[in-house]
N, C-alpha and C positions, 0 to 999 in steps of 0.2 A: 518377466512376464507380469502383468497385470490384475492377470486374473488370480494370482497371488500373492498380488502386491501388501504389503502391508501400508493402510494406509490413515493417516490421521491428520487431522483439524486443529489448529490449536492456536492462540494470539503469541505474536512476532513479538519477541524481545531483541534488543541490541543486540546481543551474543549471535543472532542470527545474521547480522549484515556481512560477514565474509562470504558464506554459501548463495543469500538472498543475492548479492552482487552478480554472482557468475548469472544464477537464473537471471536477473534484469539484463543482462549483457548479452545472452542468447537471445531473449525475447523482442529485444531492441535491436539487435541487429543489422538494419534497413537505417539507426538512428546511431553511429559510434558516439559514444559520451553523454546520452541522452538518460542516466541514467538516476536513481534516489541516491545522494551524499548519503555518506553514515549520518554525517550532521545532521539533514533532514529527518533522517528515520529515527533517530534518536530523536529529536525536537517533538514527533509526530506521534511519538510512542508513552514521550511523556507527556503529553495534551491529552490523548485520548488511546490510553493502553487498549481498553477495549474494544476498540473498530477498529482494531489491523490483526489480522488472520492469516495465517499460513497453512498452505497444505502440503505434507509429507511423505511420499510414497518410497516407501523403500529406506528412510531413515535419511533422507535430501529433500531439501524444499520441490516443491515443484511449481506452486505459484504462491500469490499470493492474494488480499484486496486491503486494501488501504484506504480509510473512511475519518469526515470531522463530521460533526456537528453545526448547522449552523441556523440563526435568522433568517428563514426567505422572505420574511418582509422588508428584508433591509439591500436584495437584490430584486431585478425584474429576471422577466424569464429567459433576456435574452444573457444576459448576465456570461462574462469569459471565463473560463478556466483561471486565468490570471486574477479575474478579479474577485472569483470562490473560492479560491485557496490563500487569497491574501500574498502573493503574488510568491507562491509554495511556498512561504514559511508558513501556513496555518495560522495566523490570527487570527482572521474571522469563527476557530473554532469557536462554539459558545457552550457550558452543559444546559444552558436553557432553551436550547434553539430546538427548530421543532421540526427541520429536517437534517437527513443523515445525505451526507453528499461523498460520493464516491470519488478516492483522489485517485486511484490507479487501482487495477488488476491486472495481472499477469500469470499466464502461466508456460512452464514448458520445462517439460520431462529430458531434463540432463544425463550423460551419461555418465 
């Protein structure tokens, strides 16, 4: 039930990618194998521990949001996914960049 869920907020550590896994693999579903490497999440986590969040209901992930930092003066606006993520490895992170750019959210309540 929901309505007594216990539920919490908290930034994604490594120790999280076996549980976060299954969530991405429900949520992609429409997409097989479309999913974050631990490599990636690991890489992303140690660039910018701070902009990856997870939410918990029930003591299970349930989603997530995954965030870098970067220069938008050094993209225009039509700018790819490929080419703001540094083509997902995060390089383009910067800590001096002056926007937060969203690399994924997901969420869905597993049973």
């Amino acid at each position: 039930m929901i309505d007594s869920a216990k539920i919490e907020l908290r930034n994604l550590s490594v120790k999280d990618y076996k549980e976060l896994k299954i969530s991405m693999v429900e949520s992609y579903e429409a997409m097989p194998n479309e999913y974050w490497s631990e490599r990636e999440i690991k890489n992303l986590i140690k660039k910018f521990p701070d902009g990856q969040f997870c939410i918990i209901i029930n003591e299970k992930i349930a989603g997530c949001a995954l965030s870098i930092i970067v220069d938008y003066d050094k993209y225009d606006d039509s700018h790819t996914y490929e080419t703001i993520t540094g083509g997902e490895n995060f390089s383009t992170h910067t800590k001096n960049g002056d926007v937060i750019s969203g690399s994924d959210v997901l969420s869905c309540i597993h049973s």
